[in-house]
N, CA and C atoms of all chains as a GROMACS GRO file, in nm:
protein
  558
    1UNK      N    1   6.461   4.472  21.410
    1UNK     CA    2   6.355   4.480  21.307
    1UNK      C    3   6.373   4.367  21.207
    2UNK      N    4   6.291   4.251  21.191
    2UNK     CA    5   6.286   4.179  21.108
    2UNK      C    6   6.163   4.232  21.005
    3UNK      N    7   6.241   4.194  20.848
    3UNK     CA    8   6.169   4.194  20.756
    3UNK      C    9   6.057   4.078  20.716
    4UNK      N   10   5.961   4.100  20.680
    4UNK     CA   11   5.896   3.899  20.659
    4UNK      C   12   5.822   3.970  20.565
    5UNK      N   13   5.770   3.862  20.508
    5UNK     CA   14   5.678   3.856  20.385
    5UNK      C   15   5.528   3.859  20.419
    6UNK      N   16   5.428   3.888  20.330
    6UNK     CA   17   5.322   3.939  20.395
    6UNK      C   18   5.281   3.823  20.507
    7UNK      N   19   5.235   3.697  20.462
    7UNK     CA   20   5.140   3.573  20.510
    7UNK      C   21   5.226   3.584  20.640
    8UNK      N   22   5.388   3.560  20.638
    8UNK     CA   23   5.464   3.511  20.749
    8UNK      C   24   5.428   3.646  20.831
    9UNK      N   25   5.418   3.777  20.841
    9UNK     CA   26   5.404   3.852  20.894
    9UNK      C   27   5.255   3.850  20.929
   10UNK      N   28   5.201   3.788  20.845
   10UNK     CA   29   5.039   3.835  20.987
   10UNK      C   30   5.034   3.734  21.056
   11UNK      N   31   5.155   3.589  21.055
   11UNK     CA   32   5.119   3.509  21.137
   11UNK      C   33   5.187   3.558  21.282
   12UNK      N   34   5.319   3.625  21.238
   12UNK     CA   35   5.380   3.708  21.382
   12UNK      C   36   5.341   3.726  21.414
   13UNK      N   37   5.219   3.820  21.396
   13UNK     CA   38   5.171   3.943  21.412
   13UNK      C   39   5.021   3.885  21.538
   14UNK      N   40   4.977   3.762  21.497
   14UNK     CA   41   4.903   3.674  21.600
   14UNK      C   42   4.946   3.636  21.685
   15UNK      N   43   5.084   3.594  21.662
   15UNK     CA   44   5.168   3.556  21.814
   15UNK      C   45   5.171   3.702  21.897
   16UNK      N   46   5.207   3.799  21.842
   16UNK     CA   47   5.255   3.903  21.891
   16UNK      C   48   5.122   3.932  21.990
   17UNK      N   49   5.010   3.905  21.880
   17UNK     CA   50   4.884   3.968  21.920
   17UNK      C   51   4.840   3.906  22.074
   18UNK      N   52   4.896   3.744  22.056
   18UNK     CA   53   4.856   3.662  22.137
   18UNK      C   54   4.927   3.738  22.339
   19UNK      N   55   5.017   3.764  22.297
   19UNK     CA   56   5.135   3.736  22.399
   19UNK      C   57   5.121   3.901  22.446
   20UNK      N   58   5.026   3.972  22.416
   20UNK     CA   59   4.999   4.089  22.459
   20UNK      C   60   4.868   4.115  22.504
   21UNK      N   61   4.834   3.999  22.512
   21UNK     CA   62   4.634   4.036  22.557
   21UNK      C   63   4.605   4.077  22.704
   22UNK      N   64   4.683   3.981  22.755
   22UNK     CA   65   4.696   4.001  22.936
   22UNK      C   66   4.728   4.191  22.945
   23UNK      N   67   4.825   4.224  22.978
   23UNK     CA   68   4.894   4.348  23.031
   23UNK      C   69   4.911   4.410  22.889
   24UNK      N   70   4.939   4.401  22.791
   24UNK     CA   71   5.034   4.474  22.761
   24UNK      C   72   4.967   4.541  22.608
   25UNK      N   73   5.020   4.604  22.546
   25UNK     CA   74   4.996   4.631  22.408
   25UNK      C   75   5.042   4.586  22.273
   26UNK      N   76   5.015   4.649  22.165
   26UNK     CA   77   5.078   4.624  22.035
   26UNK      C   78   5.023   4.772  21.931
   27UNK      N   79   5.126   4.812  21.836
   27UNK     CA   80   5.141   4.878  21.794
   27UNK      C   81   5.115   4.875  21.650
   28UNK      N   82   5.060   4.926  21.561
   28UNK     CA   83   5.077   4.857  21.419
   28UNK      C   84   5.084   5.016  21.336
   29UNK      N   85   5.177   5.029  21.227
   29UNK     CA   86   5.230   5.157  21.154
   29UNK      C   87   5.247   5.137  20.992
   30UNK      N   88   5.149   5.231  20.957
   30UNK     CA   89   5.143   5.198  20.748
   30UNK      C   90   5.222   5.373  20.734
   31UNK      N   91   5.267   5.317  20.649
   31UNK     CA   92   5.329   5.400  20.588
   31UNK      C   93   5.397   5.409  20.401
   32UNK      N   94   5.380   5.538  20.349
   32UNK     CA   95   5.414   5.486  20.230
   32UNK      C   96   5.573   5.440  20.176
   33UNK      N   97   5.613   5.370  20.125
   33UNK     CA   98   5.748   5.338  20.086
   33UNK      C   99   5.770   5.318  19.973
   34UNK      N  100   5.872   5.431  19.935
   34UNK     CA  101   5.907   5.442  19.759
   34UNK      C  102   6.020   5.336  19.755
   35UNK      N  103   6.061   5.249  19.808
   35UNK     CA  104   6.174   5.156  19.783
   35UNK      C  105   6.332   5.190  19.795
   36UNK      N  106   6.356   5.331  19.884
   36UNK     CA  107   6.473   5.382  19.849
   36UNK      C  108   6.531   5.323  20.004
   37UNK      N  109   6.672   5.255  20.033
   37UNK     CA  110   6.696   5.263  20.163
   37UNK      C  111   6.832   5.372  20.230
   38UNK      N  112   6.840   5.443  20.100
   38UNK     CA  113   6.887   5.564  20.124
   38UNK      C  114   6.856   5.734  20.169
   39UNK      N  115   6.928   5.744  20.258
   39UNK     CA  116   6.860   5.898  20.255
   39UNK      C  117   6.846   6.001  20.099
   40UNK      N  118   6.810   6.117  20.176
   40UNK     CA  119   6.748   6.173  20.026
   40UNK      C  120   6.872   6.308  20.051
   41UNK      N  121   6.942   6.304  19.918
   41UNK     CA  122   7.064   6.325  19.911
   41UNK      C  123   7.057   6.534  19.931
   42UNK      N  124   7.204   6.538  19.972
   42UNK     CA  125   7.179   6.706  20.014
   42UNK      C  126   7.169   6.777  19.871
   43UNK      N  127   7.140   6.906  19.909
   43UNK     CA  128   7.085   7.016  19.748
   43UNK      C  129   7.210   7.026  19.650
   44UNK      N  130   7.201   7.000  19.533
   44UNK     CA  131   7.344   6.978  19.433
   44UNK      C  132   7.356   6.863  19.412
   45UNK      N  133   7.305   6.776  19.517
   45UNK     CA  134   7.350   6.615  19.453
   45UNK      C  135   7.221   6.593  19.354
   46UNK      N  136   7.275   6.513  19.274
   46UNK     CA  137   7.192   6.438  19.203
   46UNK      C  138   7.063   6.336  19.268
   47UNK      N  139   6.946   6.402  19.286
   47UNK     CA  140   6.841   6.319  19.361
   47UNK      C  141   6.820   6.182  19.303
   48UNK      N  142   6.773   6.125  19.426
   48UNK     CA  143   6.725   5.968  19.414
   48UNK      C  144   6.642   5.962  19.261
   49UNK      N  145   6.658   5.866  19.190
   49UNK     CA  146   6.546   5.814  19.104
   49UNK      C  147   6.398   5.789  19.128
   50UNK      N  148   6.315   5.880  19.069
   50UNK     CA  149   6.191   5.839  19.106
   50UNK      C  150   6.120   5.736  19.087
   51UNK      N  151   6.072   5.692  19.202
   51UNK     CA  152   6.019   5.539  19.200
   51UNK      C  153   5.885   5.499  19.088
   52UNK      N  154   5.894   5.409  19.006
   52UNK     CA  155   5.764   5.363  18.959
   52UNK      C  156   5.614   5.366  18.999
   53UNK      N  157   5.657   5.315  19.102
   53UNK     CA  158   5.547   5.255  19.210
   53UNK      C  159   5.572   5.272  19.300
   54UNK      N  160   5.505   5.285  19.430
   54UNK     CA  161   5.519   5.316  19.566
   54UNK      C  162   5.414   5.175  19.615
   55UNK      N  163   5.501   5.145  19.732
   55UNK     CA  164   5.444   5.032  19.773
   55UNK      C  165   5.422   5.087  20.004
   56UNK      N  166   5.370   5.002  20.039
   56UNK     CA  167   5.346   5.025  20.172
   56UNK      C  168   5.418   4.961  20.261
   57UNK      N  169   5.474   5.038  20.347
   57UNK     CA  170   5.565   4.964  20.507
   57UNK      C  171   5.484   4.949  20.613
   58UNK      N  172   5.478   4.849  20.667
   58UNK     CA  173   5.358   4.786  20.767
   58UNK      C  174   5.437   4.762  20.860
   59UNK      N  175   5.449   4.800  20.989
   59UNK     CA  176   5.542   4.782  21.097
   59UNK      C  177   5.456   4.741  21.216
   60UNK      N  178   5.510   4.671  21.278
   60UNK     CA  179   5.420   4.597  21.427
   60UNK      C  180   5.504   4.591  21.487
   61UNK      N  181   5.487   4.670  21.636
   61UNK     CA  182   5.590   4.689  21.749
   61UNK      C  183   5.506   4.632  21.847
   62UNK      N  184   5.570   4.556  21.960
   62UNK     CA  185   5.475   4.557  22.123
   62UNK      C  186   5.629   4.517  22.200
   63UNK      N  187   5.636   4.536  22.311
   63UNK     CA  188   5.748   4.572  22.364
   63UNK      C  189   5.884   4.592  22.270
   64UNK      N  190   5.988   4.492  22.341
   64UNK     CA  191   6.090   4.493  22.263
   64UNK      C  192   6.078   4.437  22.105
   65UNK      N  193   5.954   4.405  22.076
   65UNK     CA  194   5.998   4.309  21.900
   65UNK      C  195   5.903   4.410  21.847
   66UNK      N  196   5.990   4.367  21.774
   66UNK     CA  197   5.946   4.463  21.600
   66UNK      C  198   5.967   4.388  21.484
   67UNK      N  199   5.862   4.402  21.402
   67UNK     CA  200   5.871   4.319  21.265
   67UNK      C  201   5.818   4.416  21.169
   68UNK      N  202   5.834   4.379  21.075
   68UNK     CA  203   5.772   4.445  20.932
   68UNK      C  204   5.778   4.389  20.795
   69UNK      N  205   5.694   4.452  20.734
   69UNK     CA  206   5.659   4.408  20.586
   69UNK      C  207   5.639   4.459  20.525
   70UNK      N  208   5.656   4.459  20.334
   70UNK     CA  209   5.608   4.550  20.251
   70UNK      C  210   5.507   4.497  20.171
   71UNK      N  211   5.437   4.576  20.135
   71UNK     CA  212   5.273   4.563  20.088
   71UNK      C  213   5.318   4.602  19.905
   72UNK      N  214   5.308   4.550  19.827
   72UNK     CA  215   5.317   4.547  19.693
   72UNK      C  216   5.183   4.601  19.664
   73UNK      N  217   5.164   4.683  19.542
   73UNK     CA  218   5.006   4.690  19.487
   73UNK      C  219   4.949   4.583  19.442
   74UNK      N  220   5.014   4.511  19.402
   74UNK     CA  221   4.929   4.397  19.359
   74UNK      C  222   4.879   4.289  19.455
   75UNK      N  223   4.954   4.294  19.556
   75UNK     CA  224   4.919   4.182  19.711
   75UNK      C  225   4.798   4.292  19.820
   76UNK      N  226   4.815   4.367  19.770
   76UNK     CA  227   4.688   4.486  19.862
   76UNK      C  228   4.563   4.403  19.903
   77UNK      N  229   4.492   4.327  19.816
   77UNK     CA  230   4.385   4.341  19.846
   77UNK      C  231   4.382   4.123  19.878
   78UNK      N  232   4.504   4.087  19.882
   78UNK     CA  233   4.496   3.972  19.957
   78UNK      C  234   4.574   4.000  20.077
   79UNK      N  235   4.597   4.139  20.122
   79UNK     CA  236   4.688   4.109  20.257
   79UNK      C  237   4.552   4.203  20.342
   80UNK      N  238   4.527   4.294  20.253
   80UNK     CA  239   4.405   4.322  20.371
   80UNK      C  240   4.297   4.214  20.377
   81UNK      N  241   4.244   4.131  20.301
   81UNK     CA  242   4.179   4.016  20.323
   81UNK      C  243   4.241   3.949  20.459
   82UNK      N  244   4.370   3.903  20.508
   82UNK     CA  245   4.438   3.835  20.618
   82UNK      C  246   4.431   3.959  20.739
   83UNK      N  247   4.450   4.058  20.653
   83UNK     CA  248   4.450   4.153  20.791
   83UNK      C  249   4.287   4.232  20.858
   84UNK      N  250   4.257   4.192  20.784
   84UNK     CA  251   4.063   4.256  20.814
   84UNK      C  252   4.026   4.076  20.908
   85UNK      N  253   4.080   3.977  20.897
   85UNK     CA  254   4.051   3.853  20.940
   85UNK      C  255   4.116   3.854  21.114
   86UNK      N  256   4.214   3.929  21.096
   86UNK     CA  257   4.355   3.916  21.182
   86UNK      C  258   4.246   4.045  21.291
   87UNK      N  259   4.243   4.136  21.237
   87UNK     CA  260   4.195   4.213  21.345
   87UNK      C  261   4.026   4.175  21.418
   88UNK      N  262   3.952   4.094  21.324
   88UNK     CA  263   3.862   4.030  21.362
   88UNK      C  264   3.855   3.925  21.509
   89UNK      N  265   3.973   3.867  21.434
   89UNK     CA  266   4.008   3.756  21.588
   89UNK      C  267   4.069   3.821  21.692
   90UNK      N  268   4.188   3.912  21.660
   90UNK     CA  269   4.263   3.974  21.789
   90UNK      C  270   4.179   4.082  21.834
   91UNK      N  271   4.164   4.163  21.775
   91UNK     CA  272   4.116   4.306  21.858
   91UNK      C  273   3.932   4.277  21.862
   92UNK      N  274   3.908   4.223  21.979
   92UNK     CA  275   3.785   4.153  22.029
   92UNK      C  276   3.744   4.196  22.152
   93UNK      N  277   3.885   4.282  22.232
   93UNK     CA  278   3.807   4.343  22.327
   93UNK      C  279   3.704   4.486  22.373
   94UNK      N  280   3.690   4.520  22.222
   94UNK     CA  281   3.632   4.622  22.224
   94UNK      C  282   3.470   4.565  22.315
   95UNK      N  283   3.407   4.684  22.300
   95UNK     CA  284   3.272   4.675  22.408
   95UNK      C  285   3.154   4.658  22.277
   96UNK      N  286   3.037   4.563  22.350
   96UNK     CA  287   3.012   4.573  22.227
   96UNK      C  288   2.841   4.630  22.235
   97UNK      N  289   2.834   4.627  22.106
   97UNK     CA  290   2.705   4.759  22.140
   97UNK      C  291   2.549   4.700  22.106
   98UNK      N  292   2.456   4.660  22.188
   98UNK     CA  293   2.306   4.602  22.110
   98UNK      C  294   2.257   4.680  22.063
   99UNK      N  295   2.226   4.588  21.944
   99UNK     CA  296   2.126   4.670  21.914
   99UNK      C  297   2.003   4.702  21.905
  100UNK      N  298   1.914   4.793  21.926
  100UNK     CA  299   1.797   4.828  21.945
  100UNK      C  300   1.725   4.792  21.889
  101UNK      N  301   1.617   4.700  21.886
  101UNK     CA  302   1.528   4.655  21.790
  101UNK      C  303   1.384   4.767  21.787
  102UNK      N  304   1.424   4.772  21.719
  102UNK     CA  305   1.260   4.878  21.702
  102UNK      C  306   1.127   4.868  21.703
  103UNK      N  307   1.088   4.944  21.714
  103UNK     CA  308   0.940   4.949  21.834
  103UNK      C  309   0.840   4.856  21.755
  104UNK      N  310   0.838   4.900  21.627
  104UNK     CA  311   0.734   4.854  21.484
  104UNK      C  312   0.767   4.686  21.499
  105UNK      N  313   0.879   4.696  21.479
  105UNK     CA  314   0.906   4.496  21.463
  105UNK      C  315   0.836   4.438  21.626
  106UNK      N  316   0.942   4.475  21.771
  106UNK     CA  317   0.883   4.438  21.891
  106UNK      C  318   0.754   4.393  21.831
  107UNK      N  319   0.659   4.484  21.846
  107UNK     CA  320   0.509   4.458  21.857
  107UNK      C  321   0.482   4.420  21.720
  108UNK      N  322   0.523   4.378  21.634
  108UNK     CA  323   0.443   4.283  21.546
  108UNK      C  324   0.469   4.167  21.616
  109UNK      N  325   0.609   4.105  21.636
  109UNK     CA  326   0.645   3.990  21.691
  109UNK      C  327   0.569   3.990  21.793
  110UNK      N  328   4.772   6.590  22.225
  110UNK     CA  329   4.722   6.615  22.130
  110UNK      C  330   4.614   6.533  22.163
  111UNK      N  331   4.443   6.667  22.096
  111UNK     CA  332   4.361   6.614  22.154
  111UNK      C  333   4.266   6.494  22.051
  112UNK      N  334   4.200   6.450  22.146
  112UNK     CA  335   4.155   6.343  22.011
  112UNK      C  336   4.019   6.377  21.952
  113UNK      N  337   3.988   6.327  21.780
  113UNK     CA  338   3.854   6.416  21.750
  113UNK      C  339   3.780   6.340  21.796
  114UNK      N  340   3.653   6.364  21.833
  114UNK     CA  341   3.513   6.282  21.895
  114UNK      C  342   3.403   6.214  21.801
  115UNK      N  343   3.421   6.285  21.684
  115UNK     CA  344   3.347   6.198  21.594
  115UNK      C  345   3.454   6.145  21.418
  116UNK      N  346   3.366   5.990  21.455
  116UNK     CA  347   3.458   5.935  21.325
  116UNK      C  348   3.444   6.024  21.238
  117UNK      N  349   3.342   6.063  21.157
  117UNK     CA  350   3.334   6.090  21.008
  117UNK      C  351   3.435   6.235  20.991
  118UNK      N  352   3.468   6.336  21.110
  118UNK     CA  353   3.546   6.437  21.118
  118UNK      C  354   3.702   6.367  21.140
  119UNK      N  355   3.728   6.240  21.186
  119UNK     CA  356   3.863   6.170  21.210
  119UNK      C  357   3.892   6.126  21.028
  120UNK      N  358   3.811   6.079  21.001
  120UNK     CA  359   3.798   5.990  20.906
  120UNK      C  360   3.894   6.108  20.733
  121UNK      N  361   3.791   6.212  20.760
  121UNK     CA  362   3.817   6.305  20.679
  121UNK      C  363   3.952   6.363  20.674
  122UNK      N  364   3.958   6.389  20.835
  122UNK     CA  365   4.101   6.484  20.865
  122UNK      C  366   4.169   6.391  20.805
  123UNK      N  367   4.234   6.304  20.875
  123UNK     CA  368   4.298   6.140  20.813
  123UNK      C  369   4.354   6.182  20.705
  124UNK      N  370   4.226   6.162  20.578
  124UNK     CA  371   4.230   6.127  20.431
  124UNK      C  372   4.331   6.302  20.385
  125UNK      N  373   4.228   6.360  20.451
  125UNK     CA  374   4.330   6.490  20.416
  125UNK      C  375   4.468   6.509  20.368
  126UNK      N  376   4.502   6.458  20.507
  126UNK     CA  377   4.639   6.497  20.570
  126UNK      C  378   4.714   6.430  20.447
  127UNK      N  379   4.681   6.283  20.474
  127UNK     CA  380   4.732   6.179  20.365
  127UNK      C  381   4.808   6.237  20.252
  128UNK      N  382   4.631   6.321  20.167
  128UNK     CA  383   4.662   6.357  20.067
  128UNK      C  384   4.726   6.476  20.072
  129UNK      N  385   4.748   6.556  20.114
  129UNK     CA  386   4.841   6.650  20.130
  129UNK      C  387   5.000   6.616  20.165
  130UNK      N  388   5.022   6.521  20.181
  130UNK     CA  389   5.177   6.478  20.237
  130UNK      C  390   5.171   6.348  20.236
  131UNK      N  391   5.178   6.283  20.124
  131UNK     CA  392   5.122   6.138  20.164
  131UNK      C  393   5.341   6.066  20.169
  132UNK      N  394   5.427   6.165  20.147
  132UNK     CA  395   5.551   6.060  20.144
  132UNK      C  396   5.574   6.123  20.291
  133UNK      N  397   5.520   6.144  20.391
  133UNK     CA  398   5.541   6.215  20.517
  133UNK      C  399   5.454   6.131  20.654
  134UNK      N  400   5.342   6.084  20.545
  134UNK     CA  401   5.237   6.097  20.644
  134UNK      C  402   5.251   5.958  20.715
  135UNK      N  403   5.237   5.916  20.836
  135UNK     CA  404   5.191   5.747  20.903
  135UNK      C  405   5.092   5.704  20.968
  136UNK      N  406   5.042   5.626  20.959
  136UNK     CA  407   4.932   5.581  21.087
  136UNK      C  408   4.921   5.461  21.126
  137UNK      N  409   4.883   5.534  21.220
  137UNK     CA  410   4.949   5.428  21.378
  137UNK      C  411   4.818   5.346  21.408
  138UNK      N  412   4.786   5.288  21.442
  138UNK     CA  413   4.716   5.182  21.556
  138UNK      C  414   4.794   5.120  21.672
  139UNK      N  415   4.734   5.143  21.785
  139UNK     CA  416   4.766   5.048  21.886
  139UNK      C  417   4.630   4.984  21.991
  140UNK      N  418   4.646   4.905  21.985
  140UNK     CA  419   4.535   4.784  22.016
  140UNK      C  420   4.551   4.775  22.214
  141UNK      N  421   4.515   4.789  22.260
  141UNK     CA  422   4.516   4.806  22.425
  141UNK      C  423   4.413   4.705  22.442
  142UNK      N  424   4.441   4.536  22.426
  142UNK     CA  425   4.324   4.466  22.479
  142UNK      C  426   4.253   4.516  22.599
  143UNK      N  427   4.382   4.462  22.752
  143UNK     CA  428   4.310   4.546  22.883
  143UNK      C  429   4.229   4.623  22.935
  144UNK      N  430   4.237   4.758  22.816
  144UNK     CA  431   4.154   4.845  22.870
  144UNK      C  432   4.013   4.820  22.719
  145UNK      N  433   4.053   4.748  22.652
  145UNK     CA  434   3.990   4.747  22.542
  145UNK      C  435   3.959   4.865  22.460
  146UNK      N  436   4.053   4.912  22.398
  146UNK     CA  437   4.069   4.997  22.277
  146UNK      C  438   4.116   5.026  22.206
  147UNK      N  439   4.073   5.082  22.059
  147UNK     CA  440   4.200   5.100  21.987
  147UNK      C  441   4.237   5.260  21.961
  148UNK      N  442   4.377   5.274  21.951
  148UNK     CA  443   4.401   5.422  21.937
  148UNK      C  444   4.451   5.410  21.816
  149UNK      N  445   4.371   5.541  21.720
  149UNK     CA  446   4.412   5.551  21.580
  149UNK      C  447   4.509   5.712  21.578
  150UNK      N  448   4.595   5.717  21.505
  150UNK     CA  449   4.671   5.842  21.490
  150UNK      C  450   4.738   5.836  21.366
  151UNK      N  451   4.694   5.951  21.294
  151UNK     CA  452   4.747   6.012  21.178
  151UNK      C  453   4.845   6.142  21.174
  152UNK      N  454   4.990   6.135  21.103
  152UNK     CA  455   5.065   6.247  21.141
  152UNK      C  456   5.129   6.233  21.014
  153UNK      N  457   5.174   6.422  21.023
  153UNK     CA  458   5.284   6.434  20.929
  153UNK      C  459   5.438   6.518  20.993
  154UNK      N  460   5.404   6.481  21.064
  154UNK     CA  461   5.545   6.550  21.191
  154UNK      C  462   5.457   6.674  21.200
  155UNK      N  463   5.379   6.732  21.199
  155UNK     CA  464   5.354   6.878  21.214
  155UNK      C  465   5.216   6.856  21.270
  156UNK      N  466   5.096   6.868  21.215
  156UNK     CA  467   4.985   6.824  21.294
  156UNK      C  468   4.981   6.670  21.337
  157UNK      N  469   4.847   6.598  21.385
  157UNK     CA  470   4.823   6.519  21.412
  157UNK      C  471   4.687   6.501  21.458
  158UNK      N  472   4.615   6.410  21.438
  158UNK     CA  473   4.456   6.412  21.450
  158UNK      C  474   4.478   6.206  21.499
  159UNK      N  475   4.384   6.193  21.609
  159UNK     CA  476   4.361   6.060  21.644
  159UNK      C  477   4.256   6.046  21.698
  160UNK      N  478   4.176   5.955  21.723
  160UNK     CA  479   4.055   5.900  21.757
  160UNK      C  480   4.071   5.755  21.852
  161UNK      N  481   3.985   5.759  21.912
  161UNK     CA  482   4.003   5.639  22.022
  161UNK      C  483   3.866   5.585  22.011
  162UNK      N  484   3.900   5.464  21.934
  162UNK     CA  485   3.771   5.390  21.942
  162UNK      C  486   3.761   5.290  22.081
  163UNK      N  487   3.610   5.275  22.081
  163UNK     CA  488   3.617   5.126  22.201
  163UNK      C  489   3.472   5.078  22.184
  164UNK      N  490   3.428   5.088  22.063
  164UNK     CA  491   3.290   4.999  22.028
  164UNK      C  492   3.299   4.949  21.947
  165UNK      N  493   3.245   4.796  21.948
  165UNK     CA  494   3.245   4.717  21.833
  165UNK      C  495   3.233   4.815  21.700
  166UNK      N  496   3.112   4.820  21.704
  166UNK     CA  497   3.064   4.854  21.545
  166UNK      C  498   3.224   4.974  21.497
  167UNK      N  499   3.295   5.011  21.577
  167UNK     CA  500   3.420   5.140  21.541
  167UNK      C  501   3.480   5.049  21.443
  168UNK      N  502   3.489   4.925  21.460
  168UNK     CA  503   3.608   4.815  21.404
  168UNK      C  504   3.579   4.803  21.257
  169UNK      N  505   3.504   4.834  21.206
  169UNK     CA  506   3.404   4.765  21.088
  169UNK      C  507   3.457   4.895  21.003
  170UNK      N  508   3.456   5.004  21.056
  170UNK     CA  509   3.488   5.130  21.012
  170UNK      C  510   3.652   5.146  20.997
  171UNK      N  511   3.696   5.118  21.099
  171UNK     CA  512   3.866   5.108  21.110
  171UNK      C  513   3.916   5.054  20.978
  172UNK      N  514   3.841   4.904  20.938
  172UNK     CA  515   3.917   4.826  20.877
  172UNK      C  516   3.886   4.922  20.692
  173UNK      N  517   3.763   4.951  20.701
  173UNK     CA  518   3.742   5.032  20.588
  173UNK      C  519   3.830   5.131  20.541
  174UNK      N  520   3.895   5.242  20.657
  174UNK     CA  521   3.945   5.353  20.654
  174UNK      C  522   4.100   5.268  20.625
  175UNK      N  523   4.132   5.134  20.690
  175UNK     CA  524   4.298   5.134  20.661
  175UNK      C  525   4.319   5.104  20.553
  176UNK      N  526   4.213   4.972  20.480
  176UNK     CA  527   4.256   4.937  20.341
  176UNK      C  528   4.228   5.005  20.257
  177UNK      N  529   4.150   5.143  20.285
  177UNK     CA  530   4.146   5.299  20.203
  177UNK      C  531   4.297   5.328  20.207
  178UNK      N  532   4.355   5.342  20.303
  178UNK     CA  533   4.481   5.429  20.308
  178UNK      C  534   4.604   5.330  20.253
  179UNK      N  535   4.568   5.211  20.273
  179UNK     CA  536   4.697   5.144  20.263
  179UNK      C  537   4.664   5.181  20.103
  180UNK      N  538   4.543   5.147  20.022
  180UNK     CA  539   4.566   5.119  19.869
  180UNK      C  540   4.591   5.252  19.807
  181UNK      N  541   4.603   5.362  19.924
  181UNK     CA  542   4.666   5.470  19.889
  181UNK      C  543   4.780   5.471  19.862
  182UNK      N  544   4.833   5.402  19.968
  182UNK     CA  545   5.009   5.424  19.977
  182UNK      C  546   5.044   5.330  19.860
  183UNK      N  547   4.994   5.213  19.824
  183UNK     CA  548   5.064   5.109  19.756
  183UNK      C  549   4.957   5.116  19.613
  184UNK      N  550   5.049   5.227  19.548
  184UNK     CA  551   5.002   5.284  19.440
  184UNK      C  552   5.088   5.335  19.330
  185UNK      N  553   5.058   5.418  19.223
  185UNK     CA  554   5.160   5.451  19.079
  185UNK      C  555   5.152   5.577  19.148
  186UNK      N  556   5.119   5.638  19.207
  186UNK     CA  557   5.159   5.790  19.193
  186UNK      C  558   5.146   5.798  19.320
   0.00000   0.00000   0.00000
């Protein structure tokens, strides 16, 4: 599991995307992350400090590699900008659907 | 685990769950160019609700519902 930073991680994340189009898959996992990399201590201990802020763990698996990243609140809305772009270009093989032009327009045209 | 058939009932369950367990909860995507689809799954170790898109227009919706959830997770409370 490598850690990367957002930009460097959605560029993996194209290779990854790339090198899985033929056969194979890719995996992608959000999750929330309070910043602790400790477990959460048994009953009597003194619990973890509660976090300020909670930030997001973004994980991308396809075979053996795995990478990940953390999503800050304040980088939110420039990493989904890269990642709304990212799934635009990679995930393209969906089917795609016409659409129906309607009867009123047809026959004016 | 079966998958729901319509978004706006995926969409909901989802947000639910989230909010009910959101230091528990994950979601998954996996992208299956080949067969062309994507599989969405929301869990909190106990239930689980997923949807399998494979039409364009699903994507437009996907991307709505993640940067909903992510600016969930990457939040003050």
């Amino acid at each position: 599991m490598v850690l990367l930073d957002n930009s460097n991680f959605i560029l993996r994340l194209e290779k990854i995307a790339n090198a899985a189009k033929k056969d194979s898959s890719f995996t992608l996992t959000f999750k929330r992350y309070d910043g602790h990399d400790k477990p959460v201590p048994r009953a009597g201990r003194p619990p973890l400090p509660k976090p300020e802020t909670y930030m997001c763990l973004m994980r991308a698996q396809s075979k053996s590699q795995k990478i990940s990243t953390v999503v800050r609140q304040e980088d939110v809305p420039t990493m989904m900008g890269m990642y709304s772009q990212f799934m635009k270009s990679k995930m393209d093989g969906l089917k795609r659907v016409k659409k129906v032009k309607s009867k009123a327009k047809a026959t004016k045209g | 685990m079966v998958f729901v058939k319509n978004w706006e009932d995926f969409e909901i369950a989802a947000e639910n769950m989230y909010m009910a367990n959101p230091q528990n909860c994950r979601y998954t995507m996996k992208y299956v160019h080949s067969k062309g689809h994507i599989l969405l799954k929301m869990t909190d170790n106990v239930k689980c609700v997923q949807y399998k898109a494979e039409n364009m227009p699903d994507l437009k919706k996907i991307e709505k519902i993640t940067s909903n959830l992510v600016g969930h997770m990457a939040s003050k409370e």
